[in-house]
Each structure stands twice: as C-alpha cells, then as structure tokens.
N, C-alpha and C positions, 0 to 999 in steps of 0.2 A: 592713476590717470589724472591728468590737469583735468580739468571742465569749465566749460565757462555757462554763462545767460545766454538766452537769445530771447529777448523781451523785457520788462523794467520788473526787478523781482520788486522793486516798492510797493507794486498794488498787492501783494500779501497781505498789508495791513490796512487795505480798506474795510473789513471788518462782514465780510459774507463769507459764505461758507467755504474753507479752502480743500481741494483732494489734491493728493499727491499719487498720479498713478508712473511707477515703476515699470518701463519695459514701455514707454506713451511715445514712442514712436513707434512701435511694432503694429500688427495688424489692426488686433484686437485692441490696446492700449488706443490706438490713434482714434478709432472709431468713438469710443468710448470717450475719448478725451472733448470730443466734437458734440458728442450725446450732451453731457455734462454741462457745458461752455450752452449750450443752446437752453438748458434748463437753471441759467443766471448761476450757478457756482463757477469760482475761481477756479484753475487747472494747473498747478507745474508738472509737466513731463518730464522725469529722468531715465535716460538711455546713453547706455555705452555706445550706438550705433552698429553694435558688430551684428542685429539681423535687421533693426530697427532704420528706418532710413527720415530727413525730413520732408523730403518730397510726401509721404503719409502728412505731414502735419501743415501741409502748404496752406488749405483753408481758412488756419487758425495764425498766420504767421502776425496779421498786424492787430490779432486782438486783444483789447488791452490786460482782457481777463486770464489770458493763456502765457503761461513763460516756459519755455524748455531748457533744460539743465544737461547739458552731455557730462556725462560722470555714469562712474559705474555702480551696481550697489554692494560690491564689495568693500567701495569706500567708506567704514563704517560711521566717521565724521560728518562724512555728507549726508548720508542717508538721518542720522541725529539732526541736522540741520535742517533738512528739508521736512524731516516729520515733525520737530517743534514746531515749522510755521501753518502745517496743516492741520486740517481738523478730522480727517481719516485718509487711509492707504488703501490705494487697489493693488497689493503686490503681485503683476503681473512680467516681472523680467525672471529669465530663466533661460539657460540653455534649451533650444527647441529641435524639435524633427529628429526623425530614427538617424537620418544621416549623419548630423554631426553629434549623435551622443554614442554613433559606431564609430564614428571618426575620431573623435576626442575623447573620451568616457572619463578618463579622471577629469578633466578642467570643466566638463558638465557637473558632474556628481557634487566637487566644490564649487561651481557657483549655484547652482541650484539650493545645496543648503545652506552654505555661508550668509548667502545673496538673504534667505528670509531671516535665519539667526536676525544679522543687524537688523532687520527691518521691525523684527517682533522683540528686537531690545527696546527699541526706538520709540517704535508706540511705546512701551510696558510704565515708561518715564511720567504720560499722562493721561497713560489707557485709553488712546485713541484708537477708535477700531480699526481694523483691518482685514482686507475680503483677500484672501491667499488662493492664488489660481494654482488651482492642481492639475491631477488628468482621469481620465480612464484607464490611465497605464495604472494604475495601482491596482486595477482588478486584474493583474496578469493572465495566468492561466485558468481563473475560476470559469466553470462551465455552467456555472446554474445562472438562468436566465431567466427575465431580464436581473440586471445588477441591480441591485439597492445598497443601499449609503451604508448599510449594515450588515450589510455579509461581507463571511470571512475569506480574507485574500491569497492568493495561490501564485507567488513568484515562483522562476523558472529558477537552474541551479545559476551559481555565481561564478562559473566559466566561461556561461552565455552573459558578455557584456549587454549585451541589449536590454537585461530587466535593472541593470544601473539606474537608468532614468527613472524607471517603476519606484526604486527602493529609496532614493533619492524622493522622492516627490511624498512616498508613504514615512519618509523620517520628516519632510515639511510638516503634512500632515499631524504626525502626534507632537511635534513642537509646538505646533501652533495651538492646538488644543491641549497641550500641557500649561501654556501661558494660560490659557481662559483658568486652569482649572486651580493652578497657584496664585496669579496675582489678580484674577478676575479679567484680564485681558478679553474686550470682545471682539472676537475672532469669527468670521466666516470664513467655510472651507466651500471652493470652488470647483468641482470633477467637472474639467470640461471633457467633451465627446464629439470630435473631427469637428470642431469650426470650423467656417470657410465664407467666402466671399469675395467680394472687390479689394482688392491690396494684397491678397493674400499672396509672395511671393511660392513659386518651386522650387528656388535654391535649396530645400533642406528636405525636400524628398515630400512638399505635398499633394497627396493625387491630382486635386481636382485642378488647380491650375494648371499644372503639368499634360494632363491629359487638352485640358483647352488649347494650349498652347502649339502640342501639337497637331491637334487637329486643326488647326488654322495654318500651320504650316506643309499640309498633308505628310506631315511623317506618323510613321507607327507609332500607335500609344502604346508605349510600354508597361505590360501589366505582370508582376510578380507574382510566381508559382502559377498554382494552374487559375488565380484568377476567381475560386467560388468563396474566397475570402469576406467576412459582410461586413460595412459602418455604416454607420447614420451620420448623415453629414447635416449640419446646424446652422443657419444665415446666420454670420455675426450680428445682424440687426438685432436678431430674436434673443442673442445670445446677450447683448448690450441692454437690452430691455430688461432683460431679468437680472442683470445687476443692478441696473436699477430701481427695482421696483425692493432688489434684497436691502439694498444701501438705507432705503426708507422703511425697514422692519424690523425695530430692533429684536422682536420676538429671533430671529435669527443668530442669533450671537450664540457663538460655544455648537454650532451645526452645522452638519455636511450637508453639501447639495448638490446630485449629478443635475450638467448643464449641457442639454443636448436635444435630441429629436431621437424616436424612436421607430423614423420609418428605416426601412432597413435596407440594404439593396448590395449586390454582390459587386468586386471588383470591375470584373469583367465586365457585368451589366452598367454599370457605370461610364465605362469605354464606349460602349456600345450607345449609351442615351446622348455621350459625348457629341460623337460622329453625327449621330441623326441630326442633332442641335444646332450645329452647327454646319450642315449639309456638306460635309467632309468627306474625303475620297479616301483618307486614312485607312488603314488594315489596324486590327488586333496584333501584337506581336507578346507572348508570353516568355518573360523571362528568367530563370531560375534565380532565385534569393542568392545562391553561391557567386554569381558575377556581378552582384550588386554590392554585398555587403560584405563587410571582413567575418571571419570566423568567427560565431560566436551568435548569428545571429536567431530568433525563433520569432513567427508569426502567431497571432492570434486568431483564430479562423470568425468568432462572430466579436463584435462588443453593441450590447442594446441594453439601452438605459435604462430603467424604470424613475420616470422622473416625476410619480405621483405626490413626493414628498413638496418637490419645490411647488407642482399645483396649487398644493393645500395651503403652502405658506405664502405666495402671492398672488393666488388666482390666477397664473399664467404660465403656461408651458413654450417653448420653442416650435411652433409648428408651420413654419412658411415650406413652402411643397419643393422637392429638390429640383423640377424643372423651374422655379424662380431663379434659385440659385444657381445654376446651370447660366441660364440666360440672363442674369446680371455681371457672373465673371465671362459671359460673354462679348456682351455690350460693354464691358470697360477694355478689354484686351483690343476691341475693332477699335473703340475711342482714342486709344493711346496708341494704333497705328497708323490714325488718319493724319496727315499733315497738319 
C-alpha cells in the first residue's frame, strides 16, 4: 500500500519524546493519541484506514506535534521506519470485532500476527519498548473466575473459526514475550476487556453503540442468544489512562495486564439500561447466533477480569460506572445528529 504524511514528519527531530501508536486512527489509538499530544509528547499515527477513520483524529489535524501516516503495518519497511524515529510503540492495529474475523478469518489471523512480528523486529534494532494490545479473547473458554494474567487458557476446537482471533492474539502474546526473554526486548502485554465509548464505530458488531444507535432510532435492539451472556464494559478514558500511567513504569516491561472493569452486567440488561437511557420506545428482539454469524461460531457466557495486578502496578484501576458510559455514547450520537 502507497502511504503518504499528513502533517510535517520534520518535527520528529525536535528532540521530545516520540510514540509511534499503530492502529492511531482507530478508536482507542485516536484517543490515545490526543491523551499523549496533551501530555507534550510527539505523536505519529499509522493506519491503513480500513476500520480506523480521520474524522477520529480531526482535533489533532493542525497540531504541529501530531503526524499521521496511512500505511499499513504489514509494510515491514515502514513500520522499521517509523520505529527508528520513535522512542516507543503502542502496537494497537489489528484486525477487530467477531464480525469481520468470521468474515475474513485467514487475512485477520495474518495481519494480526504478521502486523506485531514487524513491529517487535522493529523495536528489537534499539529495544524500544512496546505496549502490544491484546484481548480477553485469549481466555477462550476458561471458566474460572475472575481471569487473571496467569491462568491457563481454554481455546475452543479449530473448526470453530471464531477462536482464530483468540489464537492469533495468544501467538502475539508469546512473541512478544519471547522478544523480552531473548533479546531483553521491553514488552508490555495489553488484555483489553469490551472497551467502549465515544467513536467507537458498530460496523464490526460492537454491542454498545449498536444498541445506542438503535435506540435512538426506535428499532429493535438486537440481542444474540438468549441474552444472559455477561461483560464489563470499560470507558476508553479509563482505559487511556492506564496506558499511561503503564507507559511511565518501567517496573512493567516483560508483564501482562487485563485492562478493563469488573462490573459485570448481562446482554440483555444492557438493552434494557439502553432503552431506559435514552427514553426509547425500542423492544428487546433476541436473535439466534445461526443468522448472524457463519458456521463456526461459539460465545462466551461470562468474561470478568481480575485486574488487581494492574492496581498494584499503577495505583489505578478502570472504574467509571457503565451509566457514564452509556450517556456519553449517548450525547455524542444526539451531537453528530444535530445540524
């Protein structure tokens, strides 16, 4: 893929701190990149744009600290280039959502691990570190709860494309911490757990704006199986904060970290907190997994995080309360309707 600038890559060398976050148009990436850029560090974003959009990065368009790269990080030349000029990686690009990794499952599986290979060659050249977003998916099917960073993981069979992305993200995973363990690479490993918020699109199948969406439009929120399904859902703020508070600890290097909230609440209840939030005339509509997804697919009935670890390592957990969240992708969906 060609790529070009959008902003002067010459302030690279003004001589402060540079991040290079991967995937810095996407939700999470944009936010983050805005976090960052507010806390006087230098920013280049690189995104292929295929979920990542710049309307996310619109805040940051004429600042001189910020430059955005369209490229992809399969490009292993580029991703080399962009990481000599920084001084650490937030590798968050990645094929995302259940939908398109049932949709596509091989061209996820390789860019998911191809995408961090380059990215953990890249740093390895000056050992610059790097924070590797993972998921929850890699606790597959394990039932002992809550999850910790160290219990052992339970993928479904390899017929069910669905635990692709799991198995994919858990080979991230021991890459990344195989570089720590050969060439001292320092690596932080990321488990995020349902981030959500403002920008967060529902193209790729994620509940909560999906559910907002139509509730504001009174159609049926569409809820999969019977609905007593549970996540915790995490305001990207909270989730942005704890990057970086990890970014500033180097105690963290060669360590996993679930990145999430622990209140827990059911599908269906979620619909339900929906509607009331938004005083919406909407109905419940439950719909089987089989006319949703291709063959192959399996849910997970709870995932809850035990995220004592990361407490201990930066004195702070993710806990803004889910009617926050709720009524902030509220208030940006009324904001971006209003004339």
């Amino acid at each position: 893929m060609r790529h070009h600038w959008v902003g002067a890559p010459g302030f690279l060398l003004r001589g402060f701190m540079q991040v290079l976050i991967t995937g810095g148009a996407g939700f999470i990436g944009s936010h983050l990149a805005e976090r960052l850029i507010s806390e006087g560090y230098g920013v280049v974003a690189l995104d292929d744009l295929s979920t990542g959009t710049l309307e996310n990065l619109k805040s940051l368009k004429d600042n001189p600290e910020f430059s955005f790269v369209q490229g992809s990080i399969l490009d292993r030349a580029l991703v080399q280039e962009l990481t000599d000029q920084a001084d650490m990686v937030f590798h968050l690009a990645a094929a995302v959502g259940v939908k398109l990794i049932m949709d596509e499952p091989s061209k996820s599986i390789l860019t998911n691990v191809t995408g961090t290979e380059n990215v953990l060659q890249a740093a390895k050249k000056d050992k610059k570190p790097v924070y590797l977003a993972s998921s929850s998916e890699v606790y597959g099917k394990t039932t002992k709860f809550p999850f910790r960073e160290d219990d052992d993981l339970t993928i479904g069979a390899t017929v069910n494309l669905r635990w692709s992305y799991a198995c994919a993200k858990t080979l991230d995973e021991f890459l990344a911490l195989a570089f720590a363990r050969e060439v001292g690479l320092p690596v932080v490993v990321l488990r995020f757990f349902n981030t959500t918020g403002p920008r967060q699109t529902g193209r790729y199948g994620m509940v909560l704006p999906n559910f907002v969406q139509s509730a504001m439009d009174g159609k049926p929120l569409q809820v999969h199986g019977n609905g007593e399904q549970s996540r915790c859902f995490g305001h990207v703020f909270d989730v942005v904060e704890a990057l970086v508070r990890l970014m500033k600890t180097p105690a963290a290097y060669g360590q996993v970290y679930n990145i999430g909230t622990d209140e827990e609440i059911s599908i269906k209840s979620l619909a339900e907190r929906v509607i009331e939030a938004t005083g919406s005339v909407s109905t419940i509509e439950l719909v089987p997994y089989s006319s949703v997804y291709p063959e192959g697919f399996e849910d997970m009935n709870r995932r809850l995080p035990d995220v004592s670890k990361l407490q201990a390592a930066i004195g702070f957990r993710p806990e803004r309360a889910l009617t926050e969240i709720i009524g902030d992708i509220i208030a940006e969906k009324r904001g971006a309707a209003t004339p």
